[in-house]
PyMOL CGO cylinders between C-alpha atoms (Angstrom):
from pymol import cmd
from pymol.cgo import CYLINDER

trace = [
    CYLINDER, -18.27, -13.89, 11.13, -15.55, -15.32, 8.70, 0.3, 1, 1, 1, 1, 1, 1,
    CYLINDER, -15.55, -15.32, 8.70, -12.64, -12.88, 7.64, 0.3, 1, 1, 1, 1, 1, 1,
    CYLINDER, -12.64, -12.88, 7.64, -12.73, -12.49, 3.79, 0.3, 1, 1, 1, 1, 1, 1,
    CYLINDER, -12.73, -12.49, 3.79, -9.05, -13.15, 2.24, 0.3, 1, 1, 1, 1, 1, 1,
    CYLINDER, -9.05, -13.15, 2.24, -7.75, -11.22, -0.51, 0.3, 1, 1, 1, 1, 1, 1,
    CYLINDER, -7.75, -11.22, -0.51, -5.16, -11.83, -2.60, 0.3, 1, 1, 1, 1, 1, 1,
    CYLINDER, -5.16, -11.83, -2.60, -2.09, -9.45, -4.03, 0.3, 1, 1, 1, 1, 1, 1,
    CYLINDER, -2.09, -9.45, -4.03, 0.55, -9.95, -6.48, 0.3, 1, 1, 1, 1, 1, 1,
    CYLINDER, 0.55, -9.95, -6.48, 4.24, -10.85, -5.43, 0.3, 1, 1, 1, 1, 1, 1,
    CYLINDER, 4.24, -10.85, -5.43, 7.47, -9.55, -6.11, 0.3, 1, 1, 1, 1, 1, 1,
    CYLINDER, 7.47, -9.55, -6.11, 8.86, -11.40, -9.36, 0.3, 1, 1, 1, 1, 1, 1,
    CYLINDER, 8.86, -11.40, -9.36, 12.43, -11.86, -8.13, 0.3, 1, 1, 1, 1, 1, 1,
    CYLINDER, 12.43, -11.86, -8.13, 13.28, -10.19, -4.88, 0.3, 1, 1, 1, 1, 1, 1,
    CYLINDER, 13.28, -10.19, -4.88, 16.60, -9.09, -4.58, 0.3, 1, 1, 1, 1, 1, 1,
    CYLINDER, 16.60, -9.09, -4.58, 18.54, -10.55, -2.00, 0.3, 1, 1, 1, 1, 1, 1,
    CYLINDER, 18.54, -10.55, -2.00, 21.50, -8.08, -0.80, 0.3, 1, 1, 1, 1, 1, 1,
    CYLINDER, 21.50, -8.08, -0.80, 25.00, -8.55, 1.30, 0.3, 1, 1, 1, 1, 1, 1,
    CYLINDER, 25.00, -8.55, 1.30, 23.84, -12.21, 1.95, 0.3, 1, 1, 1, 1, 1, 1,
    CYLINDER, 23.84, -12.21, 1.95, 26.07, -13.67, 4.15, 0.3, 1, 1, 1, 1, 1, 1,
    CYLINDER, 26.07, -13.67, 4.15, 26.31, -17.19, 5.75, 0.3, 1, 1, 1, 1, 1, 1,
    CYLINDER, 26.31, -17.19, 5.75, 25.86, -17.39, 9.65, 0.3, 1, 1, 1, 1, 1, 1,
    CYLINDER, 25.86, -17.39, 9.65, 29.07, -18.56, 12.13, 0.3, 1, 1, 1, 1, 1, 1,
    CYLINDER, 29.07, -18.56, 12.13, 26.18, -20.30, 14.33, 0.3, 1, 1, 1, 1, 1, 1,
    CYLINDER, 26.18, -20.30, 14.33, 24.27, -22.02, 11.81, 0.3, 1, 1, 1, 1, 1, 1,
    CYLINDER, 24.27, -22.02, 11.81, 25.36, -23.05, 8.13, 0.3, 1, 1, 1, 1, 1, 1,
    CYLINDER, 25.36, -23.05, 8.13, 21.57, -23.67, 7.37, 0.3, 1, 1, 1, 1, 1, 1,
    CYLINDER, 21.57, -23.67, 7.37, 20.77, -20.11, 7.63, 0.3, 1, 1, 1, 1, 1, 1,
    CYLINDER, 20.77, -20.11, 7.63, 22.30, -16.83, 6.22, 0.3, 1, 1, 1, 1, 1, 1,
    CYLINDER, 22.30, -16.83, 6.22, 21.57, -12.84, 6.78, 0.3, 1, 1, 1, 1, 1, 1,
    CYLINDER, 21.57, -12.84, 6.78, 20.75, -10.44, 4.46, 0.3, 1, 1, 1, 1, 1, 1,
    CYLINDER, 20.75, -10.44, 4.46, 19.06, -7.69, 3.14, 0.3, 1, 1, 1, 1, 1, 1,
    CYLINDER, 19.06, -7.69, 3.14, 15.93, -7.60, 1.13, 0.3, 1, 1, 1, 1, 1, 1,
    CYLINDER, 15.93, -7.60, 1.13, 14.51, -4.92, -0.83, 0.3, 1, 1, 1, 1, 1, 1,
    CYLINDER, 14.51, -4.92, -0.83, 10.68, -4.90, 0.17, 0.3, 1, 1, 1, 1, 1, 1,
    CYLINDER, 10.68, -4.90, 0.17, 9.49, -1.61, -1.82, 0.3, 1, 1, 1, 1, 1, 1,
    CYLINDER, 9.49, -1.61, -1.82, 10.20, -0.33, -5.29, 0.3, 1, 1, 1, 1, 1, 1,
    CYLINDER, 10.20, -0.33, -5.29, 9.96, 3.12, -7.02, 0.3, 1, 1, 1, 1, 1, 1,
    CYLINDER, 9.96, 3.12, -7.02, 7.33, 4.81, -8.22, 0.3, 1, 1, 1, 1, 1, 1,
    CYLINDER, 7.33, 4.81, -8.22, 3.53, 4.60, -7.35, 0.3, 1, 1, 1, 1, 1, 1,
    CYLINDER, 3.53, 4.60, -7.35, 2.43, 1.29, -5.37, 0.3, 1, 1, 1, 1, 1, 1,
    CYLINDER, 2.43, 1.29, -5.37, -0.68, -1.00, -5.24, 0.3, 1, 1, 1, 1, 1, 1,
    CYLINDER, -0.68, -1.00, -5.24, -1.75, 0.82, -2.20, 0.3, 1, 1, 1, 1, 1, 1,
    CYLINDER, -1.75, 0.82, -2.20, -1.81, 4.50, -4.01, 0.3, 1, 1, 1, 1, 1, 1,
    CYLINDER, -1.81, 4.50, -4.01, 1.48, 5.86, -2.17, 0.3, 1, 1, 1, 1, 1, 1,
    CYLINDER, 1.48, 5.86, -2.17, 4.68, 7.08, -4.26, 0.3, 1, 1, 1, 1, 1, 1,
    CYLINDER, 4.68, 7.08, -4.26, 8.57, 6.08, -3.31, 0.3, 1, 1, 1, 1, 1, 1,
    CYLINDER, 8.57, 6.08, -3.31, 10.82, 8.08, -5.25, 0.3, 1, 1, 1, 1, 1, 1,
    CYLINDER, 10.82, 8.08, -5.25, 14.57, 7.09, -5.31, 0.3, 1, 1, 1, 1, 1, 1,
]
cmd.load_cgo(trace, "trace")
C-alpha cells in the first residue's frame, strides 16, 4: 500500500533571528527561526503570545 501525500501551506517569509556567521565554516550561519505564530493554527490548537 502507497502512502497518500498531502500538502500544507508555508510560511510566507520566515523570520530569521540573531543570525550569525559560523568561525568553522563561512558557508553556513546559526540562527533562530520562528516556527509557530499566534493565534489558532491549521491543526486546531491556539498559541497565545
Amino acid at each position: 500500500m502507497g502512502l497518500a501525500h498531502q500538502s500544507l501551506a508555508t510560511i510566507n517569509s520566515p523570520e530569521f533571528i540573531n543570525l550569525t556567521p559560523l568561525d568553522i565554516n563561512p558557508l553556513m550561519s546559526a540562527c533562530e527561526i520562528k516556527v509557530f505564530y499566534i493565534g489558532e493554527n491549521r491543526n486546531g490548537s491556539y498559541i497565545s503570545k
